[in-house]
C-alpha positions in Angstrom: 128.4 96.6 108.5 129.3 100.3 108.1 132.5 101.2 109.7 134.4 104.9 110.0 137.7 105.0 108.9 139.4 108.2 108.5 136.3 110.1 108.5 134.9 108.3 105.7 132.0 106.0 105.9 132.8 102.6 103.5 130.0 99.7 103.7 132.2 96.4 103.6 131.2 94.0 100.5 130.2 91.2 103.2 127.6 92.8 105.2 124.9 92.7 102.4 125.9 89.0 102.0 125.3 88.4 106.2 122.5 85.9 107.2 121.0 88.4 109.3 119.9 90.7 106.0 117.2 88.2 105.1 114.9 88.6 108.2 115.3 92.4 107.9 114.9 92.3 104.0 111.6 89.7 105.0 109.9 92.0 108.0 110.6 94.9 105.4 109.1 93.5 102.5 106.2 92.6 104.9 106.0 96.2 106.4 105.8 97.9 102.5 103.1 95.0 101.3 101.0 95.5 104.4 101.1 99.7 103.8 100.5 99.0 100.1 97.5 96.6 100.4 96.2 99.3 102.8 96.1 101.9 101.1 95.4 100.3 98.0 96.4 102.2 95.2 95.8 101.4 91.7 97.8 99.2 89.8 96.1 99.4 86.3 94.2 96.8 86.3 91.1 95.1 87.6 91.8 92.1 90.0 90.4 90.6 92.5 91.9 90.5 96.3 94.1 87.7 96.5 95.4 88.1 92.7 96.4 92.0 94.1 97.6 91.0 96.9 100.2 88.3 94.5 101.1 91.2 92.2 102.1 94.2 95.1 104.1 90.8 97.3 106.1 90.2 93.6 106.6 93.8 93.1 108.2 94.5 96.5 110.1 91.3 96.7 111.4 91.6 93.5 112.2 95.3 94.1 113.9 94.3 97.3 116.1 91.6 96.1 117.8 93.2 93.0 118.3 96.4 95.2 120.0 94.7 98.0 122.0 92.4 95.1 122.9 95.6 93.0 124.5 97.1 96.5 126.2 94.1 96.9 128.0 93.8 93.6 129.0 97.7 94.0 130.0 96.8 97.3 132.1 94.0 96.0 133.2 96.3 92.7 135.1 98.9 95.3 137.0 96.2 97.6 139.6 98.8 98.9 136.8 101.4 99.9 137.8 104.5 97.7 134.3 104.9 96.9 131.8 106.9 100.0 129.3 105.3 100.6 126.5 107.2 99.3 127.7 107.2 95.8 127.5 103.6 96.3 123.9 103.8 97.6 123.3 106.0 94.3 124.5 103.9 91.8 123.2 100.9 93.0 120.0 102.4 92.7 120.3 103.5 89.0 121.5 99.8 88.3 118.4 98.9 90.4 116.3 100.6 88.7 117.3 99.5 85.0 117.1 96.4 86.1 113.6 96.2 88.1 112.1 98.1 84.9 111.9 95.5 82.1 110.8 93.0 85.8 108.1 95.3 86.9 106.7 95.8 83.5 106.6 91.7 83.2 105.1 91.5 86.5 102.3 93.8 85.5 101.5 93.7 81.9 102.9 90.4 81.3 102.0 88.2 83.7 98.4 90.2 85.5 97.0 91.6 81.9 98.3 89.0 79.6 98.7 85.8 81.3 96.2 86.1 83.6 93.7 88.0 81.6 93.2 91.3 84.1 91.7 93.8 82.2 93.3 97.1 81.8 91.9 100.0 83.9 91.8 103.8 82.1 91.9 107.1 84.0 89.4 109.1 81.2 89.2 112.5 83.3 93.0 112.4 83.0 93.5 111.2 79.2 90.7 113.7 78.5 92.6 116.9 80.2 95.7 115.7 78.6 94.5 115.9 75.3 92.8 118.8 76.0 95.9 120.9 77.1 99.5 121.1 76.6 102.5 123.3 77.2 102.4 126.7 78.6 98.3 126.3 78.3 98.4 123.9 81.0 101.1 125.7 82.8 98.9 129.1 82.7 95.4 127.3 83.6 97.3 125.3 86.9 98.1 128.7 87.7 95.2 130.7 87.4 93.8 127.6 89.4 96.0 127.9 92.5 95.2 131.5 92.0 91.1 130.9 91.9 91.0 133.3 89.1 87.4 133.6 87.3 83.8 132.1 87.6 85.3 128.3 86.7 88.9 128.6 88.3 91.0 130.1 85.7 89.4 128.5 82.3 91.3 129.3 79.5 88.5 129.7 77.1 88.6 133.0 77.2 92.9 132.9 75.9 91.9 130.1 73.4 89.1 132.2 71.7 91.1 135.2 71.0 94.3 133.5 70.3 96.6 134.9 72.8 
């Protein structure tokens, strides 16, 4: 898989290709959907179990496959191992992630909201406060929040009535 020649780790092309990668790739993909469906986190949509459970086991298969295929075609690009191997590990994941973008986006919004019909879930506190501030506003009340600053935790009402 990874061998040291002359100090200088190099994957070989092969290794991604290996049998052996699919149980791995399958107990991993298993590992992340079990931790995601545990902790549940929010996808941005309302769905019932079984349709969440779909979309987060897409997702991390999906995600799995064109990373391990995008470090297998940059594996295969530098045959005569000039290339260390973390670069490779890097660029593989920008090619990844280009790629998995346009997919994830089709998994959620395409298939969940508009095939299926899911509605869309809003965070309002956070679309609220977003309108609300911008720029160094923001910047100065998160800080006079760490701080505890005033009555309300650093409100900036004070700033926004005089115009400073």
């Amino acid at each position: 898989m990874v061998s040291i020649n002359n100090r200088v780790m190099r994957i070989q092309a092969a290794s991604a290709n290996r049998p052996a990668i699919i149980p791995y790739l399958g107990a991993t993909g298993f590992a992340l959907w079990a931790l995601v469906m545990a902790l549940a986190p929010d996808p941005g949509f309302h769905a019932p179990w079984p349709w969440l459970s779909l979309f987060w086991a897409l997702q991390i298969t999906v995600g799995l496959i064109v990373l391990q295929a995008t470090l297998y075609l940059m594996g295969r690009a530098d045959q005569r191992g000039r290339m260390p191997l973390w670069s490779l590990v890097v660029m593989s994941g920008f090619m990844g992630a280009a790629v998995l973008t346009p997919l994830y986006w089709l998994i959620g919004e395409g298939l969940m909201q508009r095939v299926l019909g899911f509605a869309e879930t809003f965070d309002t506190d956070e679309l609220i406060s977003l309108q609300q501030k911008s720029g160094w506003a923001e910047l100065l009340d998160e800080w006079l929040n760490s701080l505890r600053l005033g009555e309300r935790g650093g409100d900036l009402s004070v700033f926004e009535q005089t115009g400073r």
